[in-house]
N, C-alpha and C positions, 0 to 999 in steps of 0.2 A: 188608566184610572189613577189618578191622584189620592198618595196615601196621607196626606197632615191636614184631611179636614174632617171635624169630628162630625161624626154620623149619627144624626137625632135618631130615635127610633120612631117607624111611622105615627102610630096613636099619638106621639107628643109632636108632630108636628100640625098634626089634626086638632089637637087641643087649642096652639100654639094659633091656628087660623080662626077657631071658633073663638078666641081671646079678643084675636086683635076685629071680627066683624060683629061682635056683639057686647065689648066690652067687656068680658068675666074673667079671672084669673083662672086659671088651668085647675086651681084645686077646688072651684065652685061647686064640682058635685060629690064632695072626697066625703066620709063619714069621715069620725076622731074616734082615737082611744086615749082611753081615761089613762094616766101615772107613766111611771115604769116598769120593766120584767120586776116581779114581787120577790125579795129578798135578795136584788142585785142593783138596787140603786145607786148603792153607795157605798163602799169601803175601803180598806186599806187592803194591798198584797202585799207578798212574803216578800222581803228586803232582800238584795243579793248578798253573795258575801263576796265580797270585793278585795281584788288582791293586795291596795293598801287602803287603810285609811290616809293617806296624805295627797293622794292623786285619785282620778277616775277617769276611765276610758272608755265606751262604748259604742258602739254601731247603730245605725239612724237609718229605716228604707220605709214604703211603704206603695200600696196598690200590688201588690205581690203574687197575688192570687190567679194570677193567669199561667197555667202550666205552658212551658216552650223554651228554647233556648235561650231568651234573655233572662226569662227569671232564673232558669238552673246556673245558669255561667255568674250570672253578677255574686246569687248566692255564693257559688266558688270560689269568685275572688273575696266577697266577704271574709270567709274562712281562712283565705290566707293572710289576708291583711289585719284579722284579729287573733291570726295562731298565737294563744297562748298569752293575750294581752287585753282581750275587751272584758270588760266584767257583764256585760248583758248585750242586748239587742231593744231596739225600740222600733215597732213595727204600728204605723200611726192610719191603720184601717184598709178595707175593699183586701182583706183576707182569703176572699174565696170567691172568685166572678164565677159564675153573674148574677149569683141569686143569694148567697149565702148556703147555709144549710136548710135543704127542704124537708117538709114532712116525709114526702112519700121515699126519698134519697138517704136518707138520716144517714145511714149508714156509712154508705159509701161517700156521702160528703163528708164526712168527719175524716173518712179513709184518706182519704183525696187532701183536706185540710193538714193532717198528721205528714205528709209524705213531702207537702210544699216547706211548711214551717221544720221538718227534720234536715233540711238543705242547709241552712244558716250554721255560724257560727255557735260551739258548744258552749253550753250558759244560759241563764232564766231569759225566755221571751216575753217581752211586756206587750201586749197587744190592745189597742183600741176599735171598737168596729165605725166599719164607714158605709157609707149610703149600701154598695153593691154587697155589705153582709143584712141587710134586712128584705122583704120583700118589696120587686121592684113596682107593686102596682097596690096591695094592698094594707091599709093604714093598719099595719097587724106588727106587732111585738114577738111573734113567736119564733122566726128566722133568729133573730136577734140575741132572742131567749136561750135556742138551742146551741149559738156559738158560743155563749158566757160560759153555757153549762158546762159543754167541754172545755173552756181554758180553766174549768174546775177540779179535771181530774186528778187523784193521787197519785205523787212518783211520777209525774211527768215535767217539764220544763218550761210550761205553757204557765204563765200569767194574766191576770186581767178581767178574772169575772165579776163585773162590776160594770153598769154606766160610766160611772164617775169612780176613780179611784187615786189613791196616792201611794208612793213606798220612798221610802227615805234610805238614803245612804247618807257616811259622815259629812260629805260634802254637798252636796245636794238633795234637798226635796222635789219628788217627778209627781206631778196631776196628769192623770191620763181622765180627756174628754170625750163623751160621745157628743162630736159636735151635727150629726145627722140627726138625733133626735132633737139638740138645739133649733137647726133648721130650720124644722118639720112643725115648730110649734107657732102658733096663730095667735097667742097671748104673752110677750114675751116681759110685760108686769106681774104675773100670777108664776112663784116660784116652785116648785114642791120642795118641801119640807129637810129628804136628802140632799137639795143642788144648794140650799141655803146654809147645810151643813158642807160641805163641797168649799162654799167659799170660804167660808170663816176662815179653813185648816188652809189655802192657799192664802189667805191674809195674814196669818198665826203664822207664818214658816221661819224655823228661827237660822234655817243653816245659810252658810257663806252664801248660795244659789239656789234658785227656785227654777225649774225648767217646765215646763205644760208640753202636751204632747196631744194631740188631735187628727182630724180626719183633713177636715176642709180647712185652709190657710183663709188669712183676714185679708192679704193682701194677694196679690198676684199678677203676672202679666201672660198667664196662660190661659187657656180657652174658658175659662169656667168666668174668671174674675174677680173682682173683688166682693167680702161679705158685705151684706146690701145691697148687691146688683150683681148676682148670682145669673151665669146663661150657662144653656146648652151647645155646645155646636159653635162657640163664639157668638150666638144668633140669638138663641129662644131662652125666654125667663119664665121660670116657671117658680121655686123658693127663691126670694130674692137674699135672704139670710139676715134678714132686719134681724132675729130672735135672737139668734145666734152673736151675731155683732154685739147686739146690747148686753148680751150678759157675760162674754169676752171683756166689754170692754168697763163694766163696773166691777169686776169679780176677777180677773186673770190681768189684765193690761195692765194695772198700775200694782202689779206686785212682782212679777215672774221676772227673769230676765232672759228667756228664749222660750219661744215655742216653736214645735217642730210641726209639719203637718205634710199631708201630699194631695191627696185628690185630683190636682193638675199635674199631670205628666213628665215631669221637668224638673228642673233642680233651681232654685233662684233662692236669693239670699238679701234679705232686707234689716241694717243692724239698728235702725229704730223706726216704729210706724207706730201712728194717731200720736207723732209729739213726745210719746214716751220713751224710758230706758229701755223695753222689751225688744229683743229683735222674734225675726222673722225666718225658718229655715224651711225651705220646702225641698222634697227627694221622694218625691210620687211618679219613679219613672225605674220602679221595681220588676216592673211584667210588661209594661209598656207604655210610649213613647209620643205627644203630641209636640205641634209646632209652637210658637208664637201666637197669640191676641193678633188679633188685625185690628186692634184699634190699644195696644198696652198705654196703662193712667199711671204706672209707678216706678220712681227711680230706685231700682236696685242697683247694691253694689255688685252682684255678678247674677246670672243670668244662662245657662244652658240648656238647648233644648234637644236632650241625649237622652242616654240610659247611665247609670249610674247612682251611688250612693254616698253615703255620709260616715265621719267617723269626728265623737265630739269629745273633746279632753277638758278637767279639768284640775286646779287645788286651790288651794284658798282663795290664792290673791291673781289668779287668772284663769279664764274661760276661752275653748280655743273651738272651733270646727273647719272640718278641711272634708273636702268633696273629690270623690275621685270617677275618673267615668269608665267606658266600658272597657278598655284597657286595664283597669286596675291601678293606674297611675293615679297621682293629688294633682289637680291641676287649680285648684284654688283654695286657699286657707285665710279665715280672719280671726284675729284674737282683741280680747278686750280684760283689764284689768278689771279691779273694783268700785276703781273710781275715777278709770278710764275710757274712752270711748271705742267702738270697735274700728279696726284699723286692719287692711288687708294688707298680708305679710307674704301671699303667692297668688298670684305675680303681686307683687307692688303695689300696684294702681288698680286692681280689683280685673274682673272680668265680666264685661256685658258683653252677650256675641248672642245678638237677635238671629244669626244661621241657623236653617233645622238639621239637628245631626242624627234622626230618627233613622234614617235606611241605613248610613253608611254605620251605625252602630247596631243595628239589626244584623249587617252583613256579620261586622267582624263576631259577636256574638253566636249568631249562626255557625261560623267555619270553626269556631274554638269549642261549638256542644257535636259537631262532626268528628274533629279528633279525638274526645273524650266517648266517644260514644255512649251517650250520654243514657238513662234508661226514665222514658215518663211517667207520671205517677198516674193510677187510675182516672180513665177516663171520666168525666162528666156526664152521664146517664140523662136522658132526657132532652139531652139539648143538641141539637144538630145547624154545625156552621153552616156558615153563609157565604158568598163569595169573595166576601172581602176576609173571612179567616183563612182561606184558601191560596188566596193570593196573597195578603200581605200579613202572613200569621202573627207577625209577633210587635211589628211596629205601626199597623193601623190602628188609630184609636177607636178602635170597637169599643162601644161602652154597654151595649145589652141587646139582647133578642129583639129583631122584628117585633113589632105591635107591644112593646112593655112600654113601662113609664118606668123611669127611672126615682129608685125610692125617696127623693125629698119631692116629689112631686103628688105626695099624698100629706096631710098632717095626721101627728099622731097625738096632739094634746090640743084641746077649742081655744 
């Protein structure tokens, strides 16, 4: 059994057949929901306090949410690679597979959420949600709703209740997007009233750097795609992401100079896309690991299809990220001045390496949560693997339960 090819779940390939023989797009019979969760559209969170104002350091991971040995070990070497030096963490969605927090789980999924996110590095967590924290079948707000409300709590470390939100450091303004409810919208000329406030403050931004932080990347050469011709599986289109592109790319693209995001499993690095100064950083290979596009449309300057994370530096007059994988080693770093371009600086000549390093970095991850004897955080109630969790626990790209759909596969605004 072949583990780097993503596995549609059945219903959506059923959709996927009733699409292509009778011509309907998969969300033909979806109802909508009206707005956003009510009093979490839109705001500001607590600013960190950052070790200087004249530099800034942080940690960049996302798709986390899978308990097993690669997420607990990467988190570890997170920890060591920002002992005593990152001022946050930016964690850009799919917080919790495979469902987000349930009604009937509340509990225990928050339990579960608390025990993944206590692994990271110490310092405020800014978190965005991604398709796999809403529900994966129905056009419902309330998964969604339940995870803001926890990154609400008092005295804890958790940031980011909010859709849309911003926190300023001296050096940096960060917009964190919920780009799954972008997706998922079917009108993407009709604004609501928060997202319209959303952009202004990311056109306003008066610091040195503007960063945005999201679920789903604009570009990509991993299984999903690029936004606008969004697939499943490398295979099956179900949101193609039209909504989502167009409001990226009037409202964030010509103002940000990075955004971060993951949803495809992998790490790739693009230092300008659609023509502008914005680059592109994707490290959605936090809990687990897909191959390469069988068909990739984009030159990036590096390219890995590992396990691994990110770590971004900056101060006035320079902006740096450097990527390290499941070793815990940097094996590619690029910097860009202010009114320079970005420029890889390890190795040299940047790094594209189309190989799938998904098992052999499963292994070593594996043998390194063996000598740590590592201890897992509660189980996931309700939900009972399959043979592909069994066999290829941590580096098959499982994406959700037999018979779901996967949540942009509903909309949530007409």
């Amino acid at each position: 059994m072949t583990h780097n090819v993503e596995r549609t779940p059945r219903f959506a390939r059923v959709l996927a057949v009733l699409g292509a023989l009778f011509g309907i797009e998969a969300s033909g019979c979806a109802t909508t929901v009206e707005g956003l969760s009510p009093r979490r559209e839109a705001g500001v969170a607590r600013a960190p306090e950052v070790h200087s104002p004249s530099s800034l350091r942080f940690a960049v991971i996302a798709d986390t949410g899978r308990d097993g040995p690669a997420q607990r070990q990467l988190a570890a070497l997170m920890r060591e690679t920002c002992a005593g030096t990152c001022d946050f963490t930016l964690f850009m969605g799919d917080n919790l597979y495979y469902e987000g927090i349930r009604p009937e789980y509340a509990d225990e999924d928050r339990a579960r959420l608390a025990c993944l996110l206590g692994r990271y590095p110490e310092g405020p967590k800014y978190l965005v949600l991604g398709n796999h924290d809403y529900h994966p079948v129905l056009p419902s707000l309330e998964r969604a709703t339940a995870q803001l409300r926890f990154l609400e709590q008092p005295g804890d470390s958790f940031e980011g209740a909010f859709h849309f939100y911003r926190f300023d450091t001296p050096l940096a303004a960060f917009f964190g997007v919920d780009s799954n409810y972008l997706v998922r919208r079917v009108r993407p000329e009709s604004e609501p009233k928060p997202l319209r406030r959303f952009a202004r403050a990311v056109a306003a931004a008066g610091t040195p750097w503007v960063i945005a932080f999201g679920h789903h990347p604009l570009r990509s050469n991993g299984l999903h795609g690029n936004a606008g011709d969004y697939r499943e599986g490398d295979r099956y289109r179900f949101w193609s992401g039209d909504s989502y592109r167009s409001f990226m790319l009037r409202h964030v693209v010509p103002h940000a100079d990075l955004y971060l995001s993951g949803h495809d499993h992998s790490m790739q690095f693009y230092p300008r896309i659609y023509g502008s100064r914005m680059a592109q950083a994707i490290a959605g290979s936090g809990s687990k690991c897909n191959a390469r596009s069988s068909a990739p449309a984009n030159d990036a300057m590096m390219e890995r299809y590992g396990h691994g994370y990110a770590i971004v530096e900056a101060t006035s007059e320079e902006l740096a990220i450097r990527y390290h994988g499941a070793d815990g080693r940097p094996f590619f770093e690029a910097r860009r001045g202010r009114r320079s371009p970005w420029r890889a600086t390890l190795p040299a000549a940047g790094a594209v390496d189309p190989g799938d390093h998904c098992a052999e970095d499963a292994a070593r991850l594996a043998a390194a949560d063996q000598r740590a004897d590592a201890t897992p955080c509660p189980p996931a109630p309700g939900y009972v693997p399959d043979d592909d969790d069994e066999h290829h626990h941590d580096h098959h790209p499982h994406d959700a339960p037999p018979d779901t759909v996967q949540a942009q596969a509903q909309p949530l605004l007409p």
